[in-house]
C-alpha positions in Angstrom: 110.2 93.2 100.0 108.2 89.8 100.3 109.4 86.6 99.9 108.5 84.7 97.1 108.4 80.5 97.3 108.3 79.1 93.7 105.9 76.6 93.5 105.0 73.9 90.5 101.0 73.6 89.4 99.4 70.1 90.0 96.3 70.5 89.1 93.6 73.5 89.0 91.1 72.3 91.9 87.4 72.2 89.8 84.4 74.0 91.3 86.5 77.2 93.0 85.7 78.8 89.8 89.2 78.3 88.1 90.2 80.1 91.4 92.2 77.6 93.5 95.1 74.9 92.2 97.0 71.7 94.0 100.5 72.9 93.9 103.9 71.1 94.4 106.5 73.1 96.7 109.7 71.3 97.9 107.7 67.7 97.7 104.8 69.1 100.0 101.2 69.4 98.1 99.2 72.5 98.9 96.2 74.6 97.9 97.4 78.1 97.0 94.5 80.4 95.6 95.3 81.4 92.0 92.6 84.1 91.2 95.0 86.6 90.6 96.8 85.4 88.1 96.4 87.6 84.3 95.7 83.7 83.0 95.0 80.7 84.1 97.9 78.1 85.0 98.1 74.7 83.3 99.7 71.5 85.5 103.2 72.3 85.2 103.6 75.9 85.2 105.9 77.2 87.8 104.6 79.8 89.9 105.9 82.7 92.5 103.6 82.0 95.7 103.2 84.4 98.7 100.8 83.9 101.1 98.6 81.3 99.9 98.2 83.3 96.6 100.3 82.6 93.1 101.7 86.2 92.6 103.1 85.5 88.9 104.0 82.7 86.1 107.7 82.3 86.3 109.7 79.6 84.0 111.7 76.9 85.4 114.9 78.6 85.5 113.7 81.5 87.9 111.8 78.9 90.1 115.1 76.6 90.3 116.8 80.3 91.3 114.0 81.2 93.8 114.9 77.8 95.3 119.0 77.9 95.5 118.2 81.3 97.2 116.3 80.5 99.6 118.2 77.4 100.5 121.1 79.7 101.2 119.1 81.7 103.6 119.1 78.4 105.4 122.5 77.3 105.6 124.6 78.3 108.6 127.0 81.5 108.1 130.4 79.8 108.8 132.6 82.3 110.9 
């Protein structure tokens, strides 16, 4: 299993071939490389990152689940 961290596209970075886009995650811009991708991701499109590469497009509604999961793995377990 891998962990997944939904991500939101910027921008696609021009001259890394369509390869590489500006992507919002939690408020923190990053460069995450997109060449994997069946198509190319337009400013806006939610994706499903894993190390530094988008994995798959995923609609807001998974990326808003990704992200209340993982912000329970965060919380405290109260005894």
């Amino acid at each position: 299993m891998c962990l997944g961290i939904p991500g939101r596209i910027v921008e696609v970075v021009e001259g890394f071939d369509d390869q590489l886009a500006l992507v919002d995650v939690e408020g923190a811009q990053r460069r995450v490389n997109i060449g994997m991708l069946d198509e190319l991701p337009a400013a806006g499109d939610w994706i499903l990152i894993h190390m530094g590469f988008a994995m798959e497009l995923i609609d807001e509604k998974q990326a808003q689940e990704a992200i209340a999961g993982l912000e329970m793995l965060g919380q405290a377990r109260e005894d």
